[in-house]
C-alpha positions in Angstrom: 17.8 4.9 -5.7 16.9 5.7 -2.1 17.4 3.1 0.3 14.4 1.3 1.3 13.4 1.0 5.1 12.0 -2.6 6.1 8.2 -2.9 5.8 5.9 -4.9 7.2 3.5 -7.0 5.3 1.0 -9.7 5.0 1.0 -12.5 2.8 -1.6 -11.2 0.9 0.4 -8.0 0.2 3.3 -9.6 -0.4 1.4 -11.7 -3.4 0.2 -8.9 -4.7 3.7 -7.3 -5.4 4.9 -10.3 -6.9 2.0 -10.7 -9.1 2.5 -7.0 -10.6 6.5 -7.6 -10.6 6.0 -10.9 -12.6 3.4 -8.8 -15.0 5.8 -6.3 -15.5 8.8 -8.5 -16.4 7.0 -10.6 -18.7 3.9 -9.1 -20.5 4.5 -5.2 -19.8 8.5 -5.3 -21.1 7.2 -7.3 -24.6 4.5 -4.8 -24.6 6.6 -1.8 -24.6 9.8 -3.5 -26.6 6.9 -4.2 -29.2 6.0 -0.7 -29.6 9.4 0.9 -29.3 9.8 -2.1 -32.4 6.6 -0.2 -34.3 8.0 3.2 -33.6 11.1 2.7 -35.2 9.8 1.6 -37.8 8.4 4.7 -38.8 12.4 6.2 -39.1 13.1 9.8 -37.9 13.8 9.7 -34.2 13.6 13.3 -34.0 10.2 13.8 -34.8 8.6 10.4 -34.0 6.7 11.1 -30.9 5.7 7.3 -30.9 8.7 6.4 -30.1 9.7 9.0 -27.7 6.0 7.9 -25.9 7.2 4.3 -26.1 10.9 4.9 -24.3 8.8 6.7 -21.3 6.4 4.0 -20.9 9.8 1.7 -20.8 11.4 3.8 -18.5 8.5 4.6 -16.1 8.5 0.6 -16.0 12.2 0.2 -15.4 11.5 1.9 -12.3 8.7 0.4 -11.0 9.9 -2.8 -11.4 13.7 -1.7 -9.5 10.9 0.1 -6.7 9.1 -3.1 -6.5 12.6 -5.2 -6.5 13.7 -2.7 -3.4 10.4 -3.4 -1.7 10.3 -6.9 -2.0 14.2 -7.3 -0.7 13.0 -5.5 2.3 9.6 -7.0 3.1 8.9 -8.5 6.2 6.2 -11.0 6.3 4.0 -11.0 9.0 2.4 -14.2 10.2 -0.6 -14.0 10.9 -1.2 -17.3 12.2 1.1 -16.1 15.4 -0.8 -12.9 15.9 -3.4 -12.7 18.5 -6.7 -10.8 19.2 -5.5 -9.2 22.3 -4.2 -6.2 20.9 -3.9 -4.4 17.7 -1.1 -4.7 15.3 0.3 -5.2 11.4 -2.4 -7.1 9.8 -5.5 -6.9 12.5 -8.7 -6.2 11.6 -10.2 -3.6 14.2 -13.7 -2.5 14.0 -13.9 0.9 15.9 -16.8 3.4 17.2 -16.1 6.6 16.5 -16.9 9.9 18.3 -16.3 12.9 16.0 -15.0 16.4 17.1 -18.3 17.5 16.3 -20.2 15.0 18.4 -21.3 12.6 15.4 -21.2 9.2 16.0 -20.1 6.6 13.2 -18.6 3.0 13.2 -15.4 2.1 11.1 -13.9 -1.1 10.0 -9.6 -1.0 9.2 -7.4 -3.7 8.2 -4.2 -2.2 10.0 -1.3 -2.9 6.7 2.2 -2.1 5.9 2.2 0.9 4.2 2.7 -0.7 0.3 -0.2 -2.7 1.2 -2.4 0.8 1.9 -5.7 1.4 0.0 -7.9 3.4 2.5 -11.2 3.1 -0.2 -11.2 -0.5 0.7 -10.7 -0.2 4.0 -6.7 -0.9 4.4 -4.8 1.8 6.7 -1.5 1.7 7.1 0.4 1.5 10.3 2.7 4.8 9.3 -1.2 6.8 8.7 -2.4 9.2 11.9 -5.3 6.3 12.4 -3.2 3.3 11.9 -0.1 4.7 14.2 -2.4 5.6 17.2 -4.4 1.9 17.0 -1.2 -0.2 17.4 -0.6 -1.8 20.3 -4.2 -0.8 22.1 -7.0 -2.9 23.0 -10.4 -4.2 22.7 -12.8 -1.6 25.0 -10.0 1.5 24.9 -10.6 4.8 23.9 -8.4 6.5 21.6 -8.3 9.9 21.1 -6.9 11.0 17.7 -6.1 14.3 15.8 -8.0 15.2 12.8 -7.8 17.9 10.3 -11.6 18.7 12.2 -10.6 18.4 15.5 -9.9 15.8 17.9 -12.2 12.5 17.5 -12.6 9.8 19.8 -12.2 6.1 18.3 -13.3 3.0 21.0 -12.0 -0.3 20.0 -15.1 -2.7 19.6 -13.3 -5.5 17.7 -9.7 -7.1 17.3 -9.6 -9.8 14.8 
């Protein structure tokens, strides 16, 4: 297995993998030993495809949990309580305004995350993305410029929370 840089995350992140790793170990594993159990059951390996569908689920499972073991070894909490407003970092909120390379104007809300913790549709960037990277360290009322697949777009920093 590759070795696994540290990551930055928050506490709600780091709950999160914990929660899925506990799943995995307790209900997933009976789940699958139960139906590798059923497939045999049914006797010749070399056509049961029950069983062959079974030992994938097991080992696609296996390795999520050893991914989610390397993750976890490597996290780095971030407290949030010590973090301030002044400038962006792991874990801020930052409401932007946003000037696009076409001249449209829109407004934007990121939660600046580790990159495990990333889910974009919910509004969770990670510090490693184009947007996230380019936010760090900059302040309420600066301008940003960043590059898009459209062009280059302007982002001001309205909010740091």
């Amino acid at each position: 297995m590759a070795e696994v840089k540290q990551q930055y995350i928050t506490e709600e992140g780091l709950k999160a993998l914990e929660e899925e790793l506990e799943h995995l170990k307790t209900v997933r594993r009976k789940e699958i030993a139960e139906k590798i159990k059923v497939a045999l059951s049914f006797g010749d390996l070399s056509e049961n495809s029950e069983y062959d569908e079974a030992k994938n689920d097991q080992a696609i499972m296996e390795a999520r949990i050893a991914d989610l073991e390397a993750i976890l070894k490597a996290a780095v909490l971030i407290d949030e309580s010590e973090l301030s407003s002044e400038k962006v970092h792991i874990g801020s909120t930052v409401e932007v305004s946003i000037t696009g390379p076409d001249g449209a104007k829109s407004k934007r809300k990121f939660r600046i995350v580790g990159s495990n913790e990333a889910d974009p549709r919910n509004g969770k960037i990670s510090d490693e993305s184009v947007v996230g990277r380019e936010l760090l360290d900059k302040k309420k009322g600066q301008n940003v410029k960043i590059e898009t697949p459209a062009g280059t777009a302007k982002y001001k920093i309205t909010v740091i929370s």
